[in-house]
C-alpha positions as CSV (number, residue, x, y, z in Angstrom):
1,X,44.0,68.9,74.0
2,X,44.7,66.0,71.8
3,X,43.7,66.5,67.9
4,X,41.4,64.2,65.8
5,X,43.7,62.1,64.7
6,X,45.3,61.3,68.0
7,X,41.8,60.2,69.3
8,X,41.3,57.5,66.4
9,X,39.9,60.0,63.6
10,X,40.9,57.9,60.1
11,X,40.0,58.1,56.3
12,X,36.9,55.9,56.9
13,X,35.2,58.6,59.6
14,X,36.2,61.7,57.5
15,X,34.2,59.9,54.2
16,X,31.1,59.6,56.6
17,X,31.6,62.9,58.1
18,X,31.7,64.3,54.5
19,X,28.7,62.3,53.5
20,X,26.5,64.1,56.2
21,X,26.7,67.0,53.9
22,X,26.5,70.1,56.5
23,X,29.3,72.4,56.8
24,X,28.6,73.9,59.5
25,X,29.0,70.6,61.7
26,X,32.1,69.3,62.9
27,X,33.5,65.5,64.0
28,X,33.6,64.8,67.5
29,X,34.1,62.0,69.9
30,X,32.1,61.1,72.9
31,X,34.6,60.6,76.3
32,X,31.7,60.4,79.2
33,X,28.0,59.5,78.9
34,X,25.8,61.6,81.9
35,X,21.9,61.0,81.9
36,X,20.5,63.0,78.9
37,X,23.9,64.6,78.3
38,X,26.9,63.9,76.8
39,X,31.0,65.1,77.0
40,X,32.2,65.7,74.0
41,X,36.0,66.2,72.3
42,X,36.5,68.0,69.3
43,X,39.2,69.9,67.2
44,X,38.8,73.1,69.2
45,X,37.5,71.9,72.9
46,X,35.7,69.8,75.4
47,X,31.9,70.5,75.1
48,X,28.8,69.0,76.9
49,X,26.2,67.6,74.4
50,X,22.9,66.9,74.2
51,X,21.1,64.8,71.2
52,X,18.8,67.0,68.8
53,X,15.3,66.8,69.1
54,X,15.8,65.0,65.4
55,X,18.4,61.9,66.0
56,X,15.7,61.7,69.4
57,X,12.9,61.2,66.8
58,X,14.2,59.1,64.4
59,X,15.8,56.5,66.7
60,X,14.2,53.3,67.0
61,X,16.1,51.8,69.9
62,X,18.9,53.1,72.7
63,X,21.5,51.7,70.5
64,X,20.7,54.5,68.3
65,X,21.8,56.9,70.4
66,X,25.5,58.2,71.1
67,X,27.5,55.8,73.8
68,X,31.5,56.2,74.8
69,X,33.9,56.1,72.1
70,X,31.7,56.9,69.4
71,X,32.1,59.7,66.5
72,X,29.2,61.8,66.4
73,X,28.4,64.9,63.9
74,X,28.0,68.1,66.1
75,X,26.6,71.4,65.9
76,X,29.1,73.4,68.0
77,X,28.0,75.5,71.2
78,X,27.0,79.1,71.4
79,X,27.4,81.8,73.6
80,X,24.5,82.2,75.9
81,X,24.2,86.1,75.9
82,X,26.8,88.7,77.0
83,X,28.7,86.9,79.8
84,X,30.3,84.5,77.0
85,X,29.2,81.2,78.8
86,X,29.1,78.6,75.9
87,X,25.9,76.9,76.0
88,X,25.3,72.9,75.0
89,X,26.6,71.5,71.5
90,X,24.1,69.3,69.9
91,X,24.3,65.8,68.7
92,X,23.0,65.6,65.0
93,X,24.2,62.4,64.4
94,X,26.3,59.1,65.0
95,X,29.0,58.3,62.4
96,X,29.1,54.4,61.7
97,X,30.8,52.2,64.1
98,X,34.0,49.9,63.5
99,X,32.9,47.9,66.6
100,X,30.7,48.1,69.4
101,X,30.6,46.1,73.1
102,X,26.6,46.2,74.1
103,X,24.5,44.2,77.0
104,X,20.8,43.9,77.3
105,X,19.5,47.0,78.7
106,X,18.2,46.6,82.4
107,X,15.0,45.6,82.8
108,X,14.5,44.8,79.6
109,X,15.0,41.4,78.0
110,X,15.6,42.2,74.5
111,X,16.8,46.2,74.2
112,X,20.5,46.6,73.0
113,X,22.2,48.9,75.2
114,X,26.0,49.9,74.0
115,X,28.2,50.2,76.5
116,X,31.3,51.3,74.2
117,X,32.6,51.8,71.1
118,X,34.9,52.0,68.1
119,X,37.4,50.0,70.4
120,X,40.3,48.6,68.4
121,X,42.0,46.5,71.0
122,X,40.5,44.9,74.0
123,X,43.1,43.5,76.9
124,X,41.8,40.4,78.8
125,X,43.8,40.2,81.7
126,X,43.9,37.3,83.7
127,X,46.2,36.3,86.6
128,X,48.4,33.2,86.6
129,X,47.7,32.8,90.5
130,X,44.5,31.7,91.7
131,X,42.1,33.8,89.6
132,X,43.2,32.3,86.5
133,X,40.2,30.5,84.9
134,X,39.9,28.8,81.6
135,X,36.3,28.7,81.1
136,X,36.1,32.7,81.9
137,X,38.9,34.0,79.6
138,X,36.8,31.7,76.5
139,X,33.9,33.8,77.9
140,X,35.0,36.9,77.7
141,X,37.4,36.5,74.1
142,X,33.5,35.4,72.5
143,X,32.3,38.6,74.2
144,X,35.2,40.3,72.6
145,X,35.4,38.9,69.1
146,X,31.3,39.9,68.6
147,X,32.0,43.5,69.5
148,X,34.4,43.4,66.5
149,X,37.7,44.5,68.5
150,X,40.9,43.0,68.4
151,X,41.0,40.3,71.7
152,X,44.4,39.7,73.6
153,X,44.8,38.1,76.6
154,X,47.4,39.4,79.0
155,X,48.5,36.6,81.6
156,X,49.4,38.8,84.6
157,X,51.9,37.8,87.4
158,X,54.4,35.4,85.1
159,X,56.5,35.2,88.0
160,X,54.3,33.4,90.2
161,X,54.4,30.2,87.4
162,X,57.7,28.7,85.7
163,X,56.7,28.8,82.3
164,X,53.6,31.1,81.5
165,X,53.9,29.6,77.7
166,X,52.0,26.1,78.9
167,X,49.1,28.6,80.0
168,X,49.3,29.7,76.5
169,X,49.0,26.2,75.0
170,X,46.1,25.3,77.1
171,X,44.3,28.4,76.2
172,X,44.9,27.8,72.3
173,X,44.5,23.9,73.0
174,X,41.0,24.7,74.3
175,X,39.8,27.1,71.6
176,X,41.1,24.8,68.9
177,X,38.8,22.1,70.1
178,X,36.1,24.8,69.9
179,X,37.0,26.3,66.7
180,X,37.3,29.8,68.4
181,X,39.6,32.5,66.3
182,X,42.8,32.5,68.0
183,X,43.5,36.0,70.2
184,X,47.0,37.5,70.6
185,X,49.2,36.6,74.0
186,X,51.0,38.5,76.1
187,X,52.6,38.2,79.8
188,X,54.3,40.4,82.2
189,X,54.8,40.1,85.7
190,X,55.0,42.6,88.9
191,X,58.3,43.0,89.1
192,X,59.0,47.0,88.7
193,X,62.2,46.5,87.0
194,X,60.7,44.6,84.3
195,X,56.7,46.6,84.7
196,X,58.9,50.1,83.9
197,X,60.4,48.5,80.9
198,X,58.2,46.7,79.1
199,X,56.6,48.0,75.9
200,X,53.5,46.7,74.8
201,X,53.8,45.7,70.9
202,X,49.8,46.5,71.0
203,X,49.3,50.1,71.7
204,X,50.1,52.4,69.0
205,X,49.2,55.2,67.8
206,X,45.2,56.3,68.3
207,X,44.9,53.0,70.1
């Protein structure tokens, strides 16, 4: 079971966590989103959540409430009677986010509904054979520089173009003229040999 700090726990979360004030809480992050119920990953275990009948109350829209990748302030599970069984933790509240990818909720025009977050890096991934399309890779790096993560476009299957750097140009060429922040690049092909050994400079640590 990974620890905290391996699933993106930092100095700014534990400040927030401290400024809830209730010791008998603990920090955890949400890895699934059911209907009504939530998984959960803290210090000591994997829990199923549900929101208290207080953050229900108090929040004014669905982007209130907990979505994957967010830190949330739990009240840890107890035992259901004498068989052991753990029962559901409870939700108390969601610790601020760094950055957060959200789409109108359906059927509604104007609801926020967050799909993820606390994301630090997002991969765009776009093939240099015939999938590759300009106008969609702009489309999604806006998407990705309003959630407040870190864009970079990967340029798959190098080895199907002889120089994968004029892609490159024409992608910065084409946000310059728009005055879009400039993403990180990288490229890799399918060749196995060079697949097994490659090490992406952008995934470290809690990543």
């Amino acid at each position: 079971m990974p620890g905290l700090a391996d699933l993106g726990w930092n100095d700014r979360l534990a400040d927030a966590f401290v400024a809830s004030g209730v010791s008998h809480l603990v920090p955890a992050r949400v890895s699934l989103e059911h209907t009504h119920i939530y998984r959960v990953l803290a210090e000591s275990g994997e829990w199923l959540a549900r929101v208290s009948g207080r953050l229900r109350h108090q929040a004014s829209a669905r982007a209130d409430f907990p979505a994957v990748g967010d830190w949330v302030v739990v009240e840890p599970p107890q035992d259901d009677g004498a068989d052991g069984v753990a029962g559901v933790a409870r939700i108390r509240s969601v610790l601020p986010r760094a950055s957060r990818f959200s789409r109108r909720a359906a059927g509604d025009r104007t609801e926020e509904q967050v799909v993820a977050a606390n994301i630090d890096v997002v991969f765009l991934v776009s093939g240099l054979d015939g999938d590759y399309n300009l106008r969609r890779i702009e489309r999604y790096l806006l998407v990705a520089l309003d959630s407040g993560a870190t864009p970079v476009i990967v340029l798959n299957k190098a080895d199907l173009v002889s120089d994968p750097s004029a892609n490159v140009a024409e992608i910065q060429s084409r946000l310059r003229s728009r005055e879009t922040p400039q993403p990180r690049f990288c490229w890799h092909c399918q060749k196995p040999l060079q697949a097994r050994t490659a090490k992406c400079p952008f995934c470290g640590e809690a990543q």
